[in-house]
C-alpha positions in Angstrom: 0.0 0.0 0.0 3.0 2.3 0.8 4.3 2.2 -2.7 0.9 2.4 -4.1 0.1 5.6 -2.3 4.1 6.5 -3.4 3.7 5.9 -6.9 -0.1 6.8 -7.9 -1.2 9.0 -5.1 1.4 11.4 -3.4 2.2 14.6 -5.2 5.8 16.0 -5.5 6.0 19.4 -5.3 6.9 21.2 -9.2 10.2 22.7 -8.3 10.4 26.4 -8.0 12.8 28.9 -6.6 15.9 30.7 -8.2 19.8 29.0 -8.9 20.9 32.2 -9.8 24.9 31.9 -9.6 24.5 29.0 -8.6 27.1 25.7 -10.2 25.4 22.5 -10.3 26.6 19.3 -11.3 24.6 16.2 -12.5 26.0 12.9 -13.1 24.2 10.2 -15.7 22.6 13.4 -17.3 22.4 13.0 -20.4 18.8 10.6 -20.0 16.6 10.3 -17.6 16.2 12.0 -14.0 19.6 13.7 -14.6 18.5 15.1 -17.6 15.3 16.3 -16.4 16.8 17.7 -13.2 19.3 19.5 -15.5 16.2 21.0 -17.2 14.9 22.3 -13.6 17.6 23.6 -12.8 18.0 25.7 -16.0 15.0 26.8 -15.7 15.3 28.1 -12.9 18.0 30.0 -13.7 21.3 28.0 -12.6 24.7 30.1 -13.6 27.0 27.0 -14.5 25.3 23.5 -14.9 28.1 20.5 -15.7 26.1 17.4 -17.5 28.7 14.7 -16.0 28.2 11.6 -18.5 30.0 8.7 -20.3 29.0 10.2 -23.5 29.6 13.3 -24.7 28.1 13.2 -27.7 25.1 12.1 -25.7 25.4 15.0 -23.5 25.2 16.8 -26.5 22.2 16.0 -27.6 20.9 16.4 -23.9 22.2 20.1 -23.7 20.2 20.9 -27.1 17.3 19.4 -25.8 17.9 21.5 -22.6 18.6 24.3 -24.5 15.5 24.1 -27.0 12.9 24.0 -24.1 14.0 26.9 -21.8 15.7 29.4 -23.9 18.8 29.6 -22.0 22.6 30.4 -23.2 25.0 27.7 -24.9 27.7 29.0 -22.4 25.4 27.7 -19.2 25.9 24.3 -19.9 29.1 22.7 -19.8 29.7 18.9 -20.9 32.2 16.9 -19.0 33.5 13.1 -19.7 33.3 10.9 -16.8 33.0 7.2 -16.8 31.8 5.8 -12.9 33.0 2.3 -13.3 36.9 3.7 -14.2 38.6 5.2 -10.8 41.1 6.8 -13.1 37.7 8.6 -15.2 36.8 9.3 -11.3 40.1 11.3 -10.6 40.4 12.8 -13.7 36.8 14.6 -13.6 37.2 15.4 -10.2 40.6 16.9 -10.8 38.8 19.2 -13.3 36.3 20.4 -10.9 38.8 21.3 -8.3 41.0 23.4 -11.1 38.2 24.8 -13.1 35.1 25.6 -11.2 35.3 28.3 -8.9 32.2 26.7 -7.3 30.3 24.1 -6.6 27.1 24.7 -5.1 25.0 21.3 -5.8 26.7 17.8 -7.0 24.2 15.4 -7.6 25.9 11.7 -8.1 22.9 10.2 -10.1 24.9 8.0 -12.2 24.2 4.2 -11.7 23.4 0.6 -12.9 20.9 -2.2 -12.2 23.1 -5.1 -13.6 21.4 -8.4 -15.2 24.2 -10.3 -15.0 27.6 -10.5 -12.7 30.7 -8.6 -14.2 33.8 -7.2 -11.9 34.7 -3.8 -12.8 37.9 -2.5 -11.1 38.3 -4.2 -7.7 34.0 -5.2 -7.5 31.3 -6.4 -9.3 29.8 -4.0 -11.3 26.8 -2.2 -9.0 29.0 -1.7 -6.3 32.2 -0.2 -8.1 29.7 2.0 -10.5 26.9 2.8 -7.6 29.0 2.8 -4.1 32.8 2.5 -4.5 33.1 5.1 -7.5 30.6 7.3 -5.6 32.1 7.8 -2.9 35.5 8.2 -4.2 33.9 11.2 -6.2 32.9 12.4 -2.7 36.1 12.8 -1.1 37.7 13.7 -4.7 35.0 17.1 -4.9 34.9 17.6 -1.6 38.2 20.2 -1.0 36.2 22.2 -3.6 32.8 21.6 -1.8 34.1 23.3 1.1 36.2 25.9 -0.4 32.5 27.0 -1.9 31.3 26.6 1.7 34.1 29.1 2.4 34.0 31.5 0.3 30.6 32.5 -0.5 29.0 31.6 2.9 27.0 29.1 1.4 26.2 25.3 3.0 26.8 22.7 -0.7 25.2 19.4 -0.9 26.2 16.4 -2.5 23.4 13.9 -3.1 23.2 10.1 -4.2 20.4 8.7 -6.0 19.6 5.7 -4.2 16.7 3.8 -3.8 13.9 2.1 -2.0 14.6 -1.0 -2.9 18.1 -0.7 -0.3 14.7 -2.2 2.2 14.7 -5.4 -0.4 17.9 -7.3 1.5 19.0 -7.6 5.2 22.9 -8.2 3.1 23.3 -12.0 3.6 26.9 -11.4 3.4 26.8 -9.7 6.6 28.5 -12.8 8.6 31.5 -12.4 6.4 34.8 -12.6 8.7 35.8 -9.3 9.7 37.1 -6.7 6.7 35.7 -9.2 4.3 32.4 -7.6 3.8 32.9 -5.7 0.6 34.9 -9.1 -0.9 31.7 -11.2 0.4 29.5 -8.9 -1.7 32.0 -9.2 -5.0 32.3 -13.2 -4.4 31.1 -14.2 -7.9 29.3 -17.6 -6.5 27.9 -15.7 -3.8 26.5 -12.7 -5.6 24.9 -15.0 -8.6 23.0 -17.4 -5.9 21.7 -14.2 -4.1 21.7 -11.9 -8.0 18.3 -10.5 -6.8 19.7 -9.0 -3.6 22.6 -7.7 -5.9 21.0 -3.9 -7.0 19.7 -3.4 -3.4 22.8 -4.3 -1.7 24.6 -1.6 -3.9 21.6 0.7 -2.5 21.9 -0.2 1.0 25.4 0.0 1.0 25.0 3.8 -0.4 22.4 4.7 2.6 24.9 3.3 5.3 27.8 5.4 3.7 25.8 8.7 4.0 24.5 7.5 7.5 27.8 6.6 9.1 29.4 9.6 7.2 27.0 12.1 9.0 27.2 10.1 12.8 31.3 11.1 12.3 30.9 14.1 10.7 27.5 16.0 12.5 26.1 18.9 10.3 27.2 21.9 13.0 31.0 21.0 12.6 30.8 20.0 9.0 30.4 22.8 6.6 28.6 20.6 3.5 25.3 18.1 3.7 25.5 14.7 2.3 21.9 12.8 1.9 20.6 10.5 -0.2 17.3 9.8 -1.2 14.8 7.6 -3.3 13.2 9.2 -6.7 10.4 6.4 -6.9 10.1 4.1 -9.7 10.5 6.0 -13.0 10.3 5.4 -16.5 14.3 6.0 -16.9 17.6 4.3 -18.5 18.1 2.0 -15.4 16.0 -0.7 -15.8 16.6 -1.1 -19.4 18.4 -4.6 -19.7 15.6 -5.8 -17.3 13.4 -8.3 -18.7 10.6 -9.8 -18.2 6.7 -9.5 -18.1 6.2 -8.7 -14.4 8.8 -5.8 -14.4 7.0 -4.3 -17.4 3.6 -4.5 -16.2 4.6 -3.0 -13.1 6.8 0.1 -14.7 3.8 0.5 -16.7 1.2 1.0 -14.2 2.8 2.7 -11.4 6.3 4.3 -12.9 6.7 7.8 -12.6 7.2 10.1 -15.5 11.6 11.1 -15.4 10.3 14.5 -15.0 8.4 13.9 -12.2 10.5 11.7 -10.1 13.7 14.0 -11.4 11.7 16.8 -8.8 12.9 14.8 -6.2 16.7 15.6 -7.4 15.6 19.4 -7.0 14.2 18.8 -3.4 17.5 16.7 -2.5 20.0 19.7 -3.7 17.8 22.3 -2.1 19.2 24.3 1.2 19.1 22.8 4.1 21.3 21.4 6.6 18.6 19.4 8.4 19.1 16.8 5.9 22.7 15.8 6.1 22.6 12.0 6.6 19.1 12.0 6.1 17.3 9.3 3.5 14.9 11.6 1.2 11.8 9.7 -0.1 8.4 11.8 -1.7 10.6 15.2 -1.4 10.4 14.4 2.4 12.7 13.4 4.9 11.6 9.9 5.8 12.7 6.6 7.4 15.3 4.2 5.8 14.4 0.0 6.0 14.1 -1.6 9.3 17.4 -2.9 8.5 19.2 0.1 8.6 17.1 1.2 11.7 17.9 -2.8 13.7 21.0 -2.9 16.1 22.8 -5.7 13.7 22.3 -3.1 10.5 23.9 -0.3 13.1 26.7 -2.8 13.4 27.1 -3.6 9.3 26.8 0.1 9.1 30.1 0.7 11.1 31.6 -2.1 9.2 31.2 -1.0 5.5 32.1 2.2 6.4 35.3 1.1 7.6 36.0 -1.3 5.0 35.4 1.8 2.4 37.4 4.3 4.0 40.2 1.3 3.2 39.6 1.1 -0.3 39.6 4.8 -1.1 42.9 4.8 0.6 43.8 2.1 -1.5 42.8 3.5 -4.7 44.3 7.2 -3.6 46.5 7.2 -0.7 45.1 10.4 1.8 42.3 10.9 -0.3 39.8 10.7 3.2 42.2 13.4 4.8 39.5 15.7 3.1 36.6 14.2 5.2 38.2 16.1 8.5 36.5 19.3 9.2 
């Protein structure tokens, strides 16, 4: 009943307000909620909005469309290569932001994948390199500049992950993996395929534990940007598209939101607001994460992927979480 009040009855606020001066940037923009969010916040007036996609010609074609429906300036939008399942595509873009943006107001990490099938990208399989391990390294690579924006123009940024309600669909049966073997339990190939469905929501879960466990080390009064992450609903977007299967089209059809509508949710997650750093975003609302997250053991899971994260982004670039302190 939940997701049928979510999906057919609730109303999400049409985003309104002004971006002027503001510098957003969108990952996986070039489709879907990215796009559309992109489109908002042109609209609204954004100064400097960076479509952050695999594609460029395909961000191309996005900025044209952008461009063609409200009227604004070639110069606004900027398109920038970045490939989330390549740490060195990772570095590279962030490296960018920090030399050529003199701010960064709103970073919205919206690029991911629902996988049908295992593959190990980098160190993981595929979901959790593209949707947590990459995401997170973009974190603490944008984050100097984050807070240099914080700085300078007296302003509180946000960076916020599109995550996802299904994070409620797995209690991570990896989660009696030995001690620092959490992340290798998830990327065990035998393990992952015998639990494939759990797969996608893991990757989710993991992401709401990050920006949980993030916020209980870092509370908003001593940290100067918000972190959240929140769930846009289930959309007619690019994700789903090597799904199969009757059921999952039946479903999308009846209760899937339009992109532009659930891409209002992207809006409400970047807007002002420090009460939401750590917070889980559902319906443009603050709301509560799965009873998972919420249980004493998924307190305890929390504190361990967190950990074993931190580790891997040291691993990948030695120091990089020495821009977490305050």
């Amino acid at each position: 009943m939940g997701l049928l009040y979510s999906q057919l009855i609730k109303r999400l606020p049409y985003p309104a307000g002004s971006f002027d001066g503001k510098t957003v940037v969108v990952t996986g923009s070039n489709v879907g909620l990215g796009k559309e969010a992109a489109r908002h916040y042109a609209r609204l007036g954004a100064s400097n909005i960076i479509l952050a996609v695999r594609s460029v010609e395909k961000g191309q074609v996005a900025k044209e469309d952008i461009m063609s429906t409200t009227g604004i300036a070639s110069d606004v939008i900027q398109i920038w290569q970045l490939d989330m399942s390549s740490y060195a595509s990772v570095e590279r873009f962030a490296a960018r932001v920090n030399a050529e943006l003199d701010r960064v107001d709103i970073f919205h990490a919206n690029a991911g994948v629902a996988s049908t099938k295992f593959s190990m990208v980098e160190k993981d399989e595929e979901m959790i390199t593209i949707n947590v391990v990459c995401t997170v390294l973009l974190f603490a690579l944008v984050l100097p500049k984050l807070k240099e924006t914080a700085a300078k123009h007296k302003v509180r940024p946000i960076f916020s992950i599109t995550s996802s309600v299904v994070h409620e669909h797995t209690t991570l049966p990896q989660k009696t993996a030995p001690e620092g073997q959490l992340l290798a339990a998830i990327s065990d190939k035998e393990f992952a395929e015998k639990h494939w469905d759990e797969q996608y929501p893991i990757s989710k879960l993991l992401e709401v534990f990050f920006v949980r466990a993030f916020a209980d080390e870092h509370p908003a009064p001593a940290f100067p940007v918000t972190l959240n992450c929140f769930n846009p609903g289930l959309c007619h977007s690019e994700l789903g598209r090597d799904v199969t299967g009757w059921g999952f089209t039946i479903i999308k059809a009846l209760l899937a939101r339009s992109t532009e509508v659930g891409s209002r949710t992207l809006l409400h997650a970047g807007s002002p607001g420090v009460e939401t750093h750590g917070q889980y975003l559902s319906d443009c609302e603050i709301a509560q994460p799965g009873p998972f997250v919420l249980s004493a053991e998924g307190k305890e899971v929390e504190g361990r992927i967190y950990k074993e994260l931190l580790k891997k982004l040291e691993d990948i670039r030695p120091g990089v979480t020495s821009s977490f302190s305050a």
